[in-house]
N, C-alpha and C positions, 0 to 999 in steps of 0.2 A: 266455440271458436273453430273455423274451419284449418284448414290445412295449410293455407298459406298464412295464419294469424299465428297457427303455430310455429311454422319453417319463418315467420320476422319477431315472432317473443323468441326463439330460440338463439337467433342469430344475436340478437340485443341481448342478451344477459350472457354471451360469450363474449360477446365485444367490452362488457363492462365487468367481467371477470378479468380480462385482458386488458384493460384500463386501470385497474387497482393494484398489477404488477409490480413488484417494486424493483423492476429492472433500470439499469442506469441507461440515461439517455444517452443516444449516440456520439462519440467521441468525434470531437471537432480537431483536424491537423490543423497548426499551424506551425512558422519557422521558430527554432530554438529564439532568433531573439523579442517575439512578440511578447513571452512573459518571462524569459531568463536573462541571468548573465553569468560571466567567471567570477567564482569566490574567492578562489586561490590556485597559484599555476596555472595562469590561462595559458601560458604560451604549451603547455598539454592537452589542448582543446582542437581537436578540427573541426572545420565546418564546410560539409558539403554541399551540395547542390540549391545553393544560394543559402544555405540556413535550413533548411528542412531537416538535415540530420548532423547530428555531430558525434564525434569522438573523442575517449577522453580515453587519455595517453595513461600509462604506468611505465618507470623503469625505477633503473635502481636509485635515482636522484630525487624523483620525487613523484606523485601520485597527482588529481586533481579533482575539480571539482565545481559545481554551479549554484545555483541559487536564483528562487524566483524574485522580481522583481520588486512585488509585493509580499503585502500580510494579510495575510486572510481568515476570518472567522468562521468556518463551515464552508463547504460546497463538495463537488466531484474533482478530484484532480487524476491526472493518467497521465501515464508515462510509457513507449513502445520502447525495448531494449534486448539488445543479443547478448548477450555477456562474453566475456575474456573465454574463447577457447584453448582446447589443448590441455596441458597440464597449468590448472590456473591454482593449485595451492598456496595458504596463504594469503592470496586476493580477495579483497571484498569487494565487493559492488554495491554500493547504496542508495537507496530513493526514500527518502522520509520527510517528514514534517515535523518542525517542533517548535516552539515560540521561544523567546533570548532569555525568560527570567528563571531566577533561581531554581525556583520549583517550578521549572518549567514542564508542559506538555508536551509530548511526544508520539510519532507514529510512524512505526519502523515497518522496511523491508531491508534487509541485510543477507544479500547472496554468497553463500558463501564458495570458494571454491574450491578444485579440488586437486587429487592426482589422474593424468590422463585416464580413461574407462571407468572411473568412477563419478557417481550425477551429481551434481549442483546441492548444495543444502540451501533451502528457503528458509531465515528466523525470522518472525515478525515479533515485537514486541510494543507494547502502549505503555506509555509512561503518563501520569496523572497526579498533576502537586509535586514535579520531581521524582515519585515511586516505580520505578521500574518490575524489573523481576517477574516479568509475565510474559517468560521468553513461551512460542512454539517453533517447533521445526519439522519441516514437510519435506520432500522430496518431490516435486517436480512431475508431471506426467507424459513430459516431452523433454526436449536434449534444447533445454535454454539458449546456447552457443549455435543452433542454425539457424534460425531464421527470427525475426521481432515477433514479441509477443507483450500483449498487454498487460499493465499492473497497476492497479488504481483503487484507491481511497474514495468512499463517500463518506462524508461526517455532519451529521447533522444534531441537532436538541436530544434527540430520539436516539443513536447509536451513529457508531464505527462498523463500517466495515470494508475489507481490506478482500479485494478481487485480483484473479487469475484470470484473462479471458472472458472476466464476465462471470467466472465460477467464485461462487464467494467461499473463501476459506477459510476468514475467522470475523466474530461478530464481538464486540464491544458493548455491549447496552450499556444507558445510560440509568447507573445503580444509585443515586444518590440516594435516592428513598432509603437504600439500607446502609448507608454511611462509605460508600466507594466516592470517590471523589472521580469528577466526569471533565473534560476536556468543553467549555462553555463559556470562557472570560478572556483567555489569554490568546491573542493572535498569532497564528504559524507561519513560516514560510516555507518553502518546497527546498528541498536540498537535493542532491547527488553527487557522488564522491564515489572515487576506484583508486584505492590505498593498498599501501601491504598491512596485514596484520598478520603474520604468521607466528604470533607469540599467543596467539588463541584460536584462528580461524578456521585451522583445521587438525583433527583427533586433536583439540584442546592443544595446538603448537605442538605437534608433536612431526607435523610436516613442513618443511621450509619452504621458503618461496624460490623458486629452480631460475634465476634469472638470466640463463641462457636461450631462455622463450622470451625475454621483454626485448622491445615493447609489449604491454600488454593493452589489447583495446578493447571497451565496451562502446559499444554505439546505442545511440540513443533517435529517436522522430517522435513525432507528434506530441508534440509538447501543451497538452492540455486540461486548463486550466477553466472549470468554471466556480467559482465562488465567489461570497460576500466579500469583497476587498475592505481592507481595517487601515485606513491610515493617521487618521489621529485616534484619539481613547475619546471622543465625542461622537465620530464615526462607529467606533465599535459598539456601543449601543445601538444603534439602528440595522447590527447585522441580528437582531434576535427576529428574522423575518418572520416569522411567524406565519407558514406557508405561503409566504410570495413567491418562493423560487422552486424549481420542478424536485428539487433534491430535498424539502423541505415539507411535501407534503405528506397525509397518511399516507400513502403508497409505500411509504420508507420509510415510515416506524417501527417495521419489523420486517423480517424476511417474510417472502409467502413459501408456502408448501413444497414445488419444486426446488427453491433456492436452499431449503431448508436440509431435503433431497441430496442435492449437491455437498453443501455442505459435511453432513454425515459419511458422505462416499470419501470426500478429503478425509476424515477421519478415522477412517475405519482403513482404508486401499493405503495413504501416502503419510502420516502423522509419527512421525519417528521422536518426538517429544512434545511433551504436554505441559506445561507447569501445573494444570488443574489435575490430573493424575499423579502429581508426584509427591507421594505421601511422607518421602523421607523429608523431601525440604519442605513440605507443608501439612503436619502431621493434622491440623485444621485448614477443613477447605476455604479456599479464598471462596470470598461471599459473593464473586459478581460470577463465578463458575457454573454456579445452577442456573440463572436466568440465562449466561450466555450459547446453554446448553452444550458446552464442551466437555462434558461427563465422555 
C-alpha cells in the first residue's frame, strides 16, 4: 500500500473509532412549553423571552414546579439550569424522572444547597421497583449559581447514565442477569421542583433556610427532550426499539474509554459519598456496584 492508501485506511478507522463513540447527540433548545408545563404553583413560574427560559420562584409560601408533557420509555432528556445563588441552605433544586406506580422507577439529580462560600452538593440517586437507597454525592467542579450548565440523562435497554456537561458521572448498567431489577416497563415523566427542605438538605437539617434571601430563583432553558414517547400501555411496547433510535444503538451500551476516563476523575477529584463504598450501611456489596465500576 502506498502512502496515500495508508494516510485514507488511516483516516477511516479514526473516523469509525469516532463513530462508535458513545457521546450524546447534540442537545436540541427549544421553548419551556414545547415539552413542559406547571405541576403545582404556576403562578411561581416565570417565563422569559417568549418561553425560552423560565424561572421557578421559592419564598416562604410556597416552592414550585413543572412536568413534561408526556411519558416516556428510554431516550436522552437535558435540562440547562443556574441554581438559587447566595446563601441557598435548605433549598433544593430538582430535575428527575420517575414513572406514577407504586414501585415506581426513578432518576434523580437533587441539588442541594448551601450556606454562602460553601458549593453546591450534587445527589443523584436510581430508584428501581420502588428501591431507592443508592444515594451519590459529588461536588460540583464549577460555582453552579453563574452561569447555565447542562444535566442530562440517557436511558436506554443497555444502562443509565446521568451527565455533567457531557462528563458522565454515574453509570447504572442494566443488572438483571444478576437479579437488580432495571428501569424497562414502566414509563417516566420529566419533573423539576425548587422546595425548602431544610429538615435534611443541608449537614442533615442542621442549617435552616435564611428567608431574608427569598425570593429564591433557579432558572432553567433548553428544555430537551428526545425520547420514545408512551401514551397508551399498547404504545409502550413498541418503545423496546431495538436500535432504531441514535440513543439506543451499540454506541451506548456502555461507555468508551475516555468517558470511562472522566468518569473515574469524578471519582477520585469530586465524590464526597458513595453508597457502593459504604460498608457500614452495606456490610455486603450491592451487586450492580462491581459492573457499574463505582468501586
Amino acid at each position: 500500500m502506498d502512502m496515500k492508501g495508508v494516510l485514507v485506511a488511516f483516516v477511516l478507522i479514526n473516523l469509525s473509532i469516532l463513530a462508535s463513540c458513545g457521546a450524546p447527540r447534540k442537545v436540541i433548545d427549544v421553548p419551556f412549553w414545547n415539552n413542559y408545563e406547571p405541576s403545582w404553583s404556576s403562578h411561581h413560574i416565570k417565563y422569559l423571552n417568549g418561553g425560552t427560559t423560565a424561572e421557578l420562584l421559592l419564598d416562604k409560601s410556597s416552592g414550585t414546579g413543572f412536568q413534561s408533557k408526556r411519558s416516556y420509555l428510554f431516550g436522552h432528556f437535558s435540562m440547562k439550569m443556574k441554581l438559587v445563588g447566595g446563601d441557598s441552605a435548605g433549598v433544593v433544586t430538582a430535575f428527575y424522572l420517575s414513572s406514577s406506580n407504586a414501585e415506581h422507577d426513578e432518576i434523580d439529580f437533587e441539588f442541594l444547597g448551601n450556606r454562602t462560600g460553601q458549593p453546591y452538593i450534587l445527589q443523584t440517586n436510581v430508584f428501581t421497583g420502588g428501591k431507592g437507597d443508592r444515594e451519590q454525592r459529588i461536588y460540583l467542579w464549577f460555582d453552579p449559581t453563574k452561569d447555565f450548565h447542562s444535566y442530562s440523562v440517557l436511558w436506554n435497554t443497555y444502562q443509565i447514565v446521568i451527565f455533567v456537561d457531557d462528563v458522565p458521572i454515574r453509570v447504572f448498567k442494566n443488572s438483571k442477569d444478576i437479579g437488580v431489577k432495571f428501569p424497562f416497563n414502566q414509563p417516566m415523566k420529566i419533573y423539576s421542583s425548587l422546595w425548602n427542605a431544610d429538615d435534611w438538605a443541608t449537614r442533615g437539617g442542621l442549617e435552616k433556610t435564611d428567608w431574608s434571601g427569598a425570593p429564591f430563583t433557579a432558572s432553567y432553558t433548553s428544555f430537551h427532550i428526545d425520547g420514545c414517547e408512551a401514551v397508551t400501555q399498547q404504545e409502550v411496547q413498541v418503545c423496546n426499539t431495538n436500535g432504531m433510535k441514535w440513543w439506543d444503538q451499540k454506541a451506548f451500551q456502555d461507555l468508551d474509554g475516555p468517558q470511562y476516563r472522566k468518569l473515574q476523575w469524578v471519582r477520585q477529584k469530586f465524590t464526597i459519598y458513595n453508597y457502593c463504598t459504604d460498608r457500614k450501611r452495606y456490610p455486603t456489596l450491592p451487586l450492580e456496584c462491581t459492573r457499574d465500576r463505582d468501586l
